[in-house]
DOSETI-647372 format. One record per residue: x, y, z of N, C-alpha, C in turn; residue in three letters. Coordinates in pm, whole numbers, plus 50000, padded with zeros to 5 digits. Layout:
BEGIN
XYZXYZXYZAla;...
END
This chain:
BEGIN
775475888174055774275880774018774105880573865Unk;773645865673807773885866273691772265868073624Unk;772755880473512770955883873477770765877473362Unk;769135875073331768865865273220768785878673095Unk;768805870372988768865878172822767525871672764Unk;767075877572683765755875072636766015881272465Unk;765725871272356765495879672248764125873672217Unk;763365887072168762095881072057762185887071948Unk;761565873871865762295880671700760695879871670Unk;760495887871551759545893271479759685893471304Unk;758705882871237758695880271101758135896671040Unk;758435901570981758215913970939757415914870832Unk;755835919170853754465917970760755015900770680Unk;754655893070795755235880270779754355874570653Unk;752775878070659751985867970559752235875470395Unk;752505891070425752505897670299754415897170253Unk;754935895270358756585891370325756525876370208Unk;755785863670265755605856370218755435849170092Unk;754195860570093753635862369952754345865869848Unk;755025878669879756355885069763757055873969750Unk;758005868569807759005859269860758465850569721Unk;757275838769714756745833169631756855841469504Unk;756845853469441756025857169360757825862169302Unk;758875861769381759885865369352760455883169372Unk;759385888069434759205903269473760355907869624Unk;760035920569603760975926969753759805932769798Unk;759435926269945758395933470024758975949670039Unk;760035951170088760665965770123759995977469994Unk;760025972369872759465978969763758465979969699Unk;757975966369736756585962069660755385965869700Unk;754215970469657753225970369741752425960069703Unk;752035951669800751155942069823750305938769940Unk;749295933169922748345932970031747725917370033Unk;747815908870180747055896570155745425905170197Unk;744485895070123743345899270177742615886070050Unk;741075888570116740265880169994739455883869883Unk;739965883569766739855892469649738035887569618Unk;737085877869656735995874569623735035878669753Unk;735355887269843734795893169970734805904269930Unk;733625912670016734035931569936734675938070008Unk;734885951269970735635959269985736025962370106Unk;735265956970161735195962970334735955952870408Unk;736495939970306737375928770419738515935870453Unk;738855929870574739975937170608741255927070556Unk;742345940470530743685929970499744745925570578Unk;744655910570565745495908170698746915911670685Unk;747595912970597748555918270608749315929070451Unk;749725940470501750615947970387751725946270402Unk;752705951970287754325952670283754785962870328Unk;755715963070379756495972270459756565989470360Unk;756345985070257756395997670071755216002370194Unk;754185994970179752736002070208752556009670337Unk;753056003870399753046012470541753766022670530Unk;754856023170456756256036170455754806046270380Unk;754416043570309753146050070243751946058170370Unk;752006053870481750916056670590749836048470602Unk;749866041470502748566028870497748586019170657Unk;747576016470673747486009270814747405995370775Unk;748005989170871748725972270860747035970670828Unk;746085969070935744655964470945743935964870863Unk;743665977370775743025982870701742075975370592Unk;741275982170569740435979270515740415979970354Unk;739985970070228740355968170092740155989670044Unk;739055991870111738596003070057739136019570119Unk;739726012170188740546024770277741926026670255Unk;742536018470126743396020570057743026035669931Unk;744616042769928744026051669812744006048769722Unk;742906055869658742906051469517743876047869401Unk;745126063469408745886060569348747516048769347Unk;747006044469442748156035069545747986021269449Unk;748736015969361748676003469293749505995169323Unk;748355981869356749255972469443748895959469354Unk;748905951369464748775935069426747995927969539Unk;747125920269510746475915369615746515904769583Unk;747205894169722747035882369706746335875069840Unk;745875859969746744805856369864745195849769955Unk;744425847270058745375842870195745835825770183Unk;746515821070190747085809670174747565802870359Unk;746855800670403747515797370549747615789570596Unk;747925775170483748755766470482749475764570481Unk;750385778870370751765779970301752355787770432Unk;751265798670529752015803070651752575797770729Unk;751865785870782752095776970864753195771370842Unk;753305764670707754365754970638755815765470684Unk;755535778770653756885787470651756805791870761Unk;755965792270845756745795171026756955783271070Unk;756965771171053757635758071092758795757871049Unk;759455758070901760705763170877761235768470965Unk;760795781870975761665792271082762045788971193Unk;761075781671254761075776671405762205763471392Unk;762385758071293763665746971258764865754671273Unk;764435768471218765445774171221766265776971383Unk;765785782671412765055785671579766295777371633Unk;765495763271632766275754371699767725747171687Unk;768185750471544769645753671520770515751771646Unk;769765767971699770885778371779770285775371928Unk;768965772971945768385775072070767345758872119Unk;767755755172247766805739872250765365747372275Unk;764775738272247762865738372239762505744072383Unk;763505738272500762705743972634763165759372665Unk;763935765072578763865777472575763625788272485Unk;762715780872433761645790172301760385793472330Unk;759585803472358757935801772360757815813572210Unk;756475800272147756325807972023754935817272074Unk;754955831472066754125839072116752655839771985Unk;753305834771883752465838071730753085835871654Unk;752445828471526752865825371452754225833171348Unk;753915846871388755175855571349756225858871450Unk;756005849471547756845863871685756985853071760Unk;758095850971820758615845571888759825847372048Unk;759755839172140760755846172277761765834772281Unk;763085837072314764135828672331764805834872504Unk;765245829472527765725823372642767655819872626Unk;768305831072607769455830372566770845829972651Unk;770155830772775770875834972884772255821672890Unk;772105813472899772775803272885773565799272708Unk;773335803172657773615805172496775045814472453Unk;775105826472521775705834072480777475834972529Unk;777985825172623779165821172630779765808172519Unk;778185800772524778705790272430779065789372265Unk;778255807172244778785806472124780145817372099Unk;780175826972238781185834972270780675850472167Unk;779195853972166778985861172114777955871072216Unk;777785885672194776575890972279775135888572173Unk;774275891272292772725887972254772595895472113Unk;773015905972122772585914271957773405907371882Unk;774435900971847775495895171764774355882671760Unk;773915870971828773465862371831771975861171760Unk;771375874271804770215878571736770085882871553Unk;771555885371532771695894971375771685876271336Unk;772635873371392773255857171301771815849071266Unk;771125848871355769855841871393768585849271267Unk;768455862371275768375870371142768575861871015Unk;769975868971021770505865970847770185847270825Unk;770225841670904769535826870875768545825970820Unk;767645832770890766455833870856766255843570703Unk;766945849070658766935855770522767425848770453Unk;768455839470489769085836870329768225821070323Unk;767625816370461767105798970420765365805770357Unk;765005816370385763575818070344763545829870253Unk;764065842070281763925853570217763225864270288Unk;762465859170398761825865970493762895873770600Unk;762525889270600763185895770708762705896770856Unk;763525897070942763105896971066763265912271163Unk;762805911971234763515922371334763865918371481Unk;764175921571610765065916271743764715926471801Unk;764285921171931764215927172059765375923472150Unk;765855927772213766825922972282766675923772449Unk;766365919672553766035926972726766635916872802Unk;766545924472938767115911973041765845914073123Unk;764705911573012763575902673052762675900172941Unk;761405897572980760605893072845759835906572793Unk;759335911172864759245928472881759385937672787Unk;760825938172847761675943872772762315940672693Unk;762605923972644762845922972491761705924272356Unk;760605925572420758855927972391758885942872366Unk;759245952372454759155963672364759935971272321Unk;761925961972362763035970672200762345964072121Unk;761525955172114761085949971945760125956971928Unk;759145961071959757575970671922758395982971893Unk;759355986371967759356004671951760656008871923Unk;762026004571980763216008671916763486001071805Unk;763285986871806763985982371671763735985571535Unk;762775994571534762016000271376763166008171388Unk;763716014371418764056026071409765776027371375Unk;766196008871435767666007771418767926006871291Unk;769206010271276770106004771099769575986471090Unk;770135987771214770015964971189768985962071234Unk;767825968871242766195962971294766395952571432Unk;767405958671546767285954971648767475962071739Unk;767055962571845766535975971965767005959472105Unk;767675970772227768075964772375767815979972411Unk;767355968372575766985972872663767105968372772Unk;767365971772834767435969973036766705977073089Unk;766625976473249765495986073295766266001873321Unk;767186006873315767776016573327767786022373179Unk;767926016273099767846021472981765846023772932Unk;765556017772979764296018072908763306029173003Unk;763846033573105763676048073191763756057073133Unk;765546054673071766236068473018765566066972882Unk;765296060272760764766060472662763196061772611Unk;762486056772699760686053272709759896060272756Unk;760556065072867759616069273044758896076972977Unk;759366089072880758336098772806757576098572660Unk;757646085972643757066077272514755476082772453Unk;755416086872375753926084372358753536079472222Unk;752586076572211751186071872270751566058272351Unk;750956058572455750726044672558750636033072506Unk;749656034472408749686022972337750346017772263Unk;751666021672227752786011772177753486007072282Unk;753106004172403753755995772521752545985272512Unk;753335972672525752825955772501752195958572611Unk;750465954172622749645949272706749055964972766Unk;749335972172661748195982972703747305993072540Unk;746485988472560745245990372471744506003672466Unk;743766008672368743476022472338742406020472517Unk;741576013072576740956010272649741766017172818Unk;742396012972788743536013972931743926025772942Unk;744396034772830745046044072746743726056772781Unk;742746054272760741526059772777741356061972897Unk;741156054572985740736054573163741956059773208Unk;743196060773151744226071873239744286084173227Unk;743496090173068743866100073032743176109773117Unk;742046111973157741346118273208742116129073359Unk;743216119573425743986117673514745256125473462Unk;745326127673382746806134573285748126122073284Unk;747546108873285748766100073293749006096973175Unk;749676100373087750246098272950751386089872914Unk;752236091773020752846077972963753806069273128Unk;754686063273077755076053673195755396058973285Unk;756406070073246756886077573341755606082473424Unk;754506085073405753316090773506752896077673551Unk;752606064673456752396054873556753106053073706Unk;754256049873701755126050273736755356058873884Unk;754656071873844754576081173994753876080674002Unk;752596076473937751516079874022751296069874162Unk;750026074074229749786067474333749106050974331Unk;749886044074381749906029574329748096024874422Unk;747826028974540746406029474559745386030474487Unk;745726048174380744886049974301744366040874194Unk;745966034274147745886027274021745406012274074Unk;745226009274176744545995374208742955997274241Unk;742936008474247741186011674234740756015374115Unk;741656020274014740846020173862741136008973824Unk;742066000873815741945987073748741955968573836Unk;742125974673928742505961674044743695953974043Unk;743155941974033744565935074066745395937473913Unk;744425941773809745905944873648746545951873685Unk;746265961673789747645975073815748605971573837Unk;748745961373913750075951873937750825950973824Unk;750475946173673751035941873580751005958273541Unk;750585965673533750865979073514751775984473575Unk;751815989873685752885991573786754755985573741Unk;754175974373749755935967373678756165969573601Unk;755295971973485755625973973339756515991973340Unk;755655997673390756226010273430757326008873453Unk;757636003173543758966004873578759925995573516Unk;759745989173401760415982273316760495963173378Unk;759985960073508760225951473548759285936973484Unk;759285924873477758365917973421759205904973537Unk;758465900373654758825884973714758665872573651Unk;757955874573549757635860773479758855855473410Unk;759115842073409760445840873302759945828473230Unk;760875822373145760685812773028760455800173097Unk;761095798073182760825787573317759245785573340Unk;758725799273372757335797773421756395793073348Unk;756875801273191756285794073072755645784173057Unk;757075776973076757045757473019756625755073133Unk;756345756673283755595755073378754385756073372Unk;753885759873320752545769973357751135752073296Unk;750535751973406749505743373342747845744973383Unk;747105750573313745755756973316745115744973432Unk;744385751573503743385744573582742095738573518Unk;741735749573456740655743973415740975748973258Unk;740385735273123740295736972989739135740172908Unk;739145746272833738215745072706738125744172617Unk;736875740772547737345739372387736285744672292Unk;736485754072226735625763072138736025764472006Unk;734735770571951734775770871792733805788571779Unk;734685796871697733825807371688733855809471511Unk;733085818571463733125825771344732235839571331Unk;732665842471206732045856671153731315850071081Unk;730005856871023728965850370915729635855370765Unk;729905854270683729885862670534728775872770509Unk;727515869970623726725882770534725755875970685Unk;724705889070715723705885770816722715874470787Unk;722345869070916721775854770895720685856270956Unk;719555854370902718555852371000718225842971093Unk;717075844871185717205827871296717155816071282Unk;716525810271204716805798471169718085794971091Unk;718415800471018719685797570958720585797271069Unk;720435810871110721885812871286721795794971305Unk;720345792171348720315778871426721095766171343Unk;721025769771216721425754171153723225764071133Unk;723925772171174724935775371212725585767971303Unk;724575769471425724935768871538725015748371532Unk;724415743171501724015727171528725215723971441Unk;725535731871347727055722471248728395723071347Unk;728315737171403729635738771500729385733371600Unk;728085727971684728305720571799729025703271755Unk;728245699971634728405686771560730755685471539Unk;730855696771465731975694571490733055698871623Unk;732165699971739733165702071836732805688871908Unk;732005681371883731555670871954732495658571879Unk;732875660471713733675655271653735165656771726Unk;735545670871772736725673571818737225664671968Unk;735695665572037735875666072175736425645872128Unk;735515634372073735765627872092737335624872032Unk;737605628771952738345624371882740055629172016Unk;739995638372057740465644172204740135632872308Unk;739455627872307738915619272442738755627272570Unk;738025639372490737385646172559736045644872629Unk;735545653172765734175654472759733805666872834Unk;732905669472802732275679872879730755681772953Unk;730675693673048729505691573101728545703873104Unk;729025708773037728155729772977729305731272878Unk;728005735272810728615745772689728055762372678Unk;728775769372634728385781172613728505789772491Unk;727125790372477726665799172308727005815472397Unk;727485821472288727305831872214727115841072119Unk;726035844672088725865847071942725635866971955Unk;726505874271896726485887071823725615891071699Unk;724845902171726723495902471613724235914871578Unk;724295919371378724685926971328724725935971355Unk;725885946771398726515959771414725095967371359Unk;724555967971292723845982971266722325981671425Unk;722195971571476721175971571566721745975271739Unk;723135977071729723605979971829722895975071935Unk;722765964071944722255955172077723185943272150Unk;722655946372283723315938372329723765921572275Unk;724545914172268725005904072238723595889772289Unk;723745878272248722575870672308724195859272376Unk;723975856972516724675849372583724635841272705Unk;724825830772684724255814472800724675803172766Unk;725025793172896725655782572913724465775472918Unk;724245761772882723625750172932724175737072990Unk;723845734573107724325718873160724175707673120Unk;724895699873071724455688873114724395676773228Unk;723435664973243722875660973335724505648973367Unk;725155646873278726845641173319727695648373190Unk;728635644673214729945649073134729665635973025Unk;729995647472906729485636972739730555642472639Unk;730445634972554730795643972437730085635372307Unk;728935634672366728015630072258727045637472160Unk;727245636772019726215646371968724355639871969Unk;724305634672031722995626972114722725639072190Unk;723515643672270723125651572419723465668272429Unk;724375670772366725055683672315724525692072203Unk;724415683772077723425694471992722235695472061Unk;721035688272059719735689772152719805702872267Unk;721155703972273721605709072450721145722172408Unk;722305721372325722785738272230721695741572185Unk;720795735672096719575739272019718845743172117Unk;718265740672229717465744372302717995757772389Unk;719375759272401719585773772461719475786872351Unk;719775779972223719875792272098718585793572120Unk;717025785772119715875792872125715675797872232Unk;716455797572399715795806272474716035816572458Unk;717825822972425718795835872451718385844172325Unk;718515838672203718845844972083717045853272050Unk;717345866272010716185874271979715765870671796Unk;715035863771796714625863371608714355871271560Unk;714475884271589714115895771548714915900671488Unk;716185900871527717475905771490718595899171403Unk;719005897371296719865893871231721205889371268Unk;721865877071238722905874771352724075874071279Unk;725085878871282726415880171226727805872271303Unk;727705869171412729165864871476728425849971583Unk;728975841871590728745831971654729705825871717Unk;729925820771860730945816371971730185806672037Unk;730955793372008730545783272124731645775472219Unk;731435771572343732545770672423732345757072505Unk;733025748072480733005736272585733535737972681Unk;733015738572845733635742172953734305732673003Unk;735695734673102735605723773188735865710173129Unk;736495709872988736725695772968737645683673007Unk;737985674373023738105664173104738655653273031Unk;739495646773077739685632973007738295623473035Unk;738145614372885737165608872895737045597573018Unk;738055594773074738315586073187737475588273314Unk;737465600973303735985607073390734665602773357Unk;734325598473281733355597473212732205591873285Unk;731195594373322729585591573385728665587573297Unk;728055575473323726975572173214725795582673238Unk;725115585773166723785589273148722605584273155Unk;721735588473300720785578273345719465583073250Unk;719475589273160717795590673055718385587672911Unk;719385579772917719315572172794720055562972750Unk;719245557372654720055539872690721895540672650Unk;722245533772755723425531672721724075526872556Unk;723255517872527724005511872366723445521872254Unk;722445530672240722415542772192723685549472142Unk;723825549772318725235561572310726095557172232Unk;726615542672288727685535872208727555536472099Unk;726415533672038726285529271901726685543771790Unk;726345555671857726475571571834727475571571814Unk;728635571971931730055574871984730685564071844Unk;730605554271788730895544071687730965550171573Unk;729705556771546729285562071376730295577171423Unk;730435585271547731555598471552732675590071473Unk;733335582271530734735575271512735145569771432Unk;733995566171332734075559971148734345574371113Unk;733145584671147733755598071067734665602471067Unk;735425602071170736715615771207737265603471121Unk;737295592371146738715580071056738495580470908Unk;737465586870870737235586970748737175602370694Unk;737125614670760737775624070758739415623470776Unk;739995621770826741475622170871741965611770744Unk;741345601970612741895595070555741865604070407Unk;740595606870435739695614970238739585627770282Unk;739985634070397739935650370394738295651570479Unk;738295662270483737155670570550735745669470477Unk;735515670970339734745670370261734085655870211Unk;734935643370291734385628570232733535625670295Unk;732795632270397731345623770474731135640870507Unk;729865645170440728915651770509727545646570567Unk;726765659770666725105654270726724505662370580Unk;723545660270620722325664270526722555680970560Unk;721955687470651722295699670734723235705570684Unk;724735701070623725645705770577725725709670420Unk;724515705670343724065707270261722805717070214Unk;722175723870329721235731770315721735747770297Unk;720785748970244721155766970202721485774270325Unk;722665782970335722865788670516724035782470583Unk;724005768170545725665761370585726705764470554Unk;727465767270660729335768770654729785760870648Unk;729865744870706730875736670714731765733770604Unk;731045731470492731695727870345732815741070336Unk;732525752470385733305763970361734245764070426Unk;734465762170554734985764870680735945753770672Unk;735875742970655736845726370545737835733870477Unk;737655740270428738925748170366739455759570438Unk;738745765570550739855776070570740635771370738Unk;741715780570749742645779770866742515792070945Unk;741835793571056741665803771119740705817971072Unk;739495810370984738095817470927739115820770784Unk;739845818770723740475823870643740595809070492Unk;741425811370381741715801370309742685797670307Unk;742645783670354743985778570342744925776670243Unk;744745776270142745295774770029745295763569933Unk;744875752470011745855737969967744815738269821Unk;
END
């Protein structure tokens, strides 16, 4: 029986690799940190150089939880230029490997599907993986590392946990090997898909690592976690059924479409509210421009860490499927005043279009006039055409101009961050 090969490769402190790369530096030596030099001390950095970590510094960490005497370089996040350079890579990618057997897991990390590959170039998976490497170093400058498994699994964690450790930054595994090498691994939490959370609810039990998953009683473990024990259970035992096939198979039942952020600094309620009405405005921009619609949305709004209170959270209906900002902001505005406490200062905001739909579905709305709508849905579709021609910034509302507004801010960044351009 013929078994499948799996490599996932891994851009190595890909955004702070990047950065050097530009600046003409060696991440391996350099210390550098992306982060945002006009935020304080307390932003976290999204990414260090490999110098910094050999140091004990934590990838996550915080501007101020660096030591003092540790002199680096901080550069600001650019995640335009990321994007631009994991598209490269992924050109690269496809060289060696077709598109239906790639899933990009993240923008740094990637799964291939090699099983079929490795006669045609008459090489093994680690030979195929180094070549695939050094491509990637000499067309960018960026280093990689390789997982190697005969599954996704297990090419998922020789890359988390043996490949640090190889001469050639690549780690294989099978399920016999990853018994004899893992079973007594610790901490838990360097196995993919298990969290300090998970890690926590076993310990109590003395299950420390796979090897105890693994024996323990598979009853037990479907009554502390339910049906996840399943994906626990296999993992234990090195097994993973899912393959690259299922991947490119796989098609969601039901969609959504959301917009979240962090505040820069606590907001009080009314401001939260003129927060909240810009991000419904541009998801209503999104939805049409999608030929989307929807029929509930769902706010969630998080009030600042020092009040340790519960979160404020609720869906509202609407009376048909829209994606009109006629029917949707009004919607939203009226659930932020039932849920949200004004008492409390609001820091994190999440809104969620449920259930969206091709507009082909589409139901008129019996409490308001039809040519309204149209006439609405008209002035959306000049904007986005006149955004998509002059950029983000050539048609603002009034609202987007008041003291408390993100949008003008948020126009420039890529994933709450700065894009660079």
């Amino acid at each position: 029986m013929k078994h499948n090969t799996y490599l996932c490769i891994d851009l190595k402190s890909f955004y702070a690799s990047v950065e050097c790369v530009a600046r003409g530096l060696d991440p391996m030596t350099e210390n550098l940190v992306v982060a945002d030099p006009e935020r304080t001390e307390k932003t976290i950095c999204l990414a260090i150089t490999p110098a910094m970590k050999a140091l004990g510094i934590r990838n996550r960490c915080r501007l101020f939880e660096i030591p003092k005497h540790v002199k680096y370089t901080i550069a600001p996040p650019r995640m335009q230029k990321y994007i631009d350079t994991a598209a490269d890579i992924y050109s690269i990618y496809l060289n060696y490997i077709a598109k239906e057997d790639i899933h990009v897991y993240s923008i740094d990390e990637a799964f291939m599907d090699v099983t079929d590959y490795l006669d045609l170039y008459r090489l093994s998976a680690r030979e195929l993986g180094l070549r695939i490497m050094s491509d990637i170093y000499r067309t960018t400058g960026i280093r990689a590392t390789c997982g190697v498994g005969t599954n996704l699994y297990l090419a998922k964690v020789a890359l988390d946990i043996t490949a640090k450790h190889a001469e050639d930054f690549i780690g294989e595994l099978d399920e016999n090997g990853y018994r004899t090498q893992l079973w007594n691994h610790r901490p838990l939490t360097d196995f993919w898909r298990i969290g300090s959370g998970t890690a926590r609810r076993l310990e109590p039990y003395g299950i420390r690592t796979m090897r105890d998953i693994a024996e323990a009683d598979e009853d037990f473990l479907y009554r502390l976690f339910g049906i996840d024990a399943e994906l626990l259970i296999d993992h234990a035992w090195g097994r993973e059924p899912v393959t690259m096939t299922d991947i490119k198979s796989y098609r969601s039942h039901t969609n959504c479409l959301g917009s979240g952020q962090v505040l820069g600094s606590d907001y009080p309620y009314e401001k939260g509210l003129l927060v909240v009405k810009e991000m419904m405005d541009l998801l209503c921009l999104d939805l049409v421009e999608k030929n989307l619609i929807t029929c509930s949305v769902t706010l969630h709004v998080g009030y600042a860490n020092r009040f340790n209170v519960p979160s404020a959270h609720g869906t509202v209906s609407t009376d048909a499927e829209t994606n009109s900002d006629l029917l949707l902001i009004p919607a939203v505005t009226d659930l932020y005043r039932q849920i949200v406490n004004p008492n409390y200062p609001i820091h994190r905001i999440n809104i969620t279009c449920n259930n969206v739909m091709p507009e082909e579905y589409h139901q008129y709305h019996f409490f308001i006039d039809g040519a309204q709508l149209e006439r609405s849905r008209k002035i959306q579709q000049a904007v986005i055409s006149i955004k998509n021609r002059f950029g983000k910034d050539a048609i603002l509302k009034g609202m987007n101009l008041e003291e408390g507004a993100t949008t003008r801010e948020r126009n420039h960044q890529i994933g709450g961050h700065k894009s660079g351009e």
